[in-house]
C-alpha positions in Angstrom: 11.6 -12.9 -6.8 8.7 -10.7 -7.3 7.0 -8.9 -4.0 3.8 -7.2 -3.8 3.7 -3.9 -2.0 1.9 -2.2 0.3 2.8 1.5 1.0 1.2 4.1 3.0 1.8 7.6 2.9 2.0 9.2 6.1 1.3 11.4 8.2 -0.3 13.8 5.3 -2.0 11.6 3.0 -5.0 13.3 4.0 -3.9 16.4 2.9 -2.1 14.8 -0.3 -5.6 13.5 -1.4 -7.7 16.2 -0.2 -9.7 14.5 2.3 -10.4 15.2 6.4 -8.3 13.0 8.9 -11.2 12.1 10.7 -12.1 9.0 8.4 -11.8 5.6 10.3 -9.4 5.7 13.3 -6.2 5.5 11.2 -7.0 7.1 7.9 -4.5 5.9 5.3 -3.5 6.6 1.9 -2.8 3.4 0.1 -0.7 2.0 -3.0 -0.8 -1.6 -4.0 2.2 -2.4 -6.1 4.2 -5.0 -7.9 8.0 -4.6 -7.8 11.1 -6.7 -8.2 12.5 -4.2 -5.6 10.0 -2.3 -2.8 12.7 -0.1 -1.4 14.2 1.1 -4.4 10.5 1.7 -5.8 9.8 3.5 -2.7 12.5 5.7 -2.8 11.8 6.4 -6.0 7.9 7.2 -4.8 9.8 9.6 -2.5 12.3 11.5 -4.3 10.0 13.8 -5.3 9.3 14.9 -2.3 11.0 18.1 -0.4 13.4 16.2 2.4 12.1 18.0 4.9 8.5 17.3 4.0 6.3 14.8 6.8 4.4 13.2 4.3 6.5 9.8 2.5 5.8 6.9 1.2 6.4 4.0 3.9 6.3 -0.1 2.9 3.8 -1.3 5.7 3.6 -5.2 4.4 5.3 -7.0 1.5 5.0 -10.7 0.6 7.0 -12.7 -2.1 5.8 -14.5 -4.8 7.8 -17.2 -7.4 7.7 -14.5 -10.6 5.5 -11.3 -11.6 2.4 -13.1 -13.1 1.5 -14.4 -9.6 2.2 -11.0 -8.2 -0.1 -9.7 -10.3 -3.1 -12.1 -9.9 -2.8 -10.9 -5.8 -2.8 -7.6 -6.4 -6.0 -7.9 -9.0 -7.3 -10.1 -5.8 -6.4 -7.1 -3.8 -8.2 -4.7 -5.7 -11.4 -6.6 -6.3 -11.9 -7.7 -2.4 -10.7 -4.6 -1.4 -13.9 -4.1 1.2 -14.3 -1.1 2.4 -11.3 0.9 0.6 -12.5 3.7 -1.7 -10.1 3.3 -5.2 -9.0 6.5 -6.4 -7.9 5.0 -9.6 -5.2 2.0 -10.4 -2.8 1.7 -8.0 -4.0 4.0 -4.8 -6.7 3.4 -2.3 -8.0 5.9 0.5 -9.8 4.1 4.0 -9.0 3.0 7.3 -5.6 1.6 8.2 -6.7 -1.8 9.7 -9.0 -2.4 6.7 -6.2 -2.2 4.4 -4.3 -4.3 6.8 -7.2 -6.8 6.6 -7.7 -7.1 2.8 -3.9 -7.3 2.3 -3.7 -10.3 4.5 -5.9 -12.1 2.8 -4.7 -12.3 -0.7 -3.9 -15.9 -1.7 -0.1 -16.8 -1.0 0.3 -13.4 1.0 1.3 -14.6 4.6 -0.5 -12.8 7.1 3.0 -12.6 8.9 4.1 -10.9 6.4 7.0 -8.3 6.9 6.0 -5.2 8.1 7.9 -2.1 8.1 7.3 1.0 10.2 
């Protein structure tokens, strides 16, 4: 089973990407991945990281899908309906919080009772 990921780095993406906090009212630092395993990916994301550090790498909504090909086709959906979500090249995605919620929901076979994760 393939999932597609969607992972927000928090509270310091701001500062990760060099940008104020005072974008939107939850300004997010997003990466839309495909994975046969989220939470080993986003430990991985993470071990690079001091421990002590704020800023990680957190799953906010994943969705299954039958094998990787189909995965893929969402998150090329994802990417070219992203709305108002500035791309900072492949993967990553700076904007507001609820927008990313919002375009993330609406990929074809993503349920938008997806699992979240906080």
């Amino acid at each position: 089973m393939w999932m597609r990921a969607f992972y927000g780095f928090g509270p310091d993406g701001p500062a990760l990407v060099g940008r104020s906090k005072g974008f939107g009212k939850a300004p997010v630092l997003v990466k839309i991945w495909v994975s046969n395993d989220p939470v080993a990916h986003c430990a991985q994301f993470n071990s690079g990281f001091p421990p002590g550090g704020a800023g990680k790498w957190v799953i906010h909504l994943q969705a299954s899908f039958p094998d990787r090909k189909r995965a893929e086709a969402a998150e090329a959906f994802f990417k070219h309906n992203r709305g108002r979500l500035e791309s900072l090249g492949g993967a990553f995605f700076w904007g507001d919080l609820d927008n990313a919620v919002s375009v993330f929901t609406r990929v074809p076979g993503v349920s938008r009772f997806s699992r979240k994760f906080r």
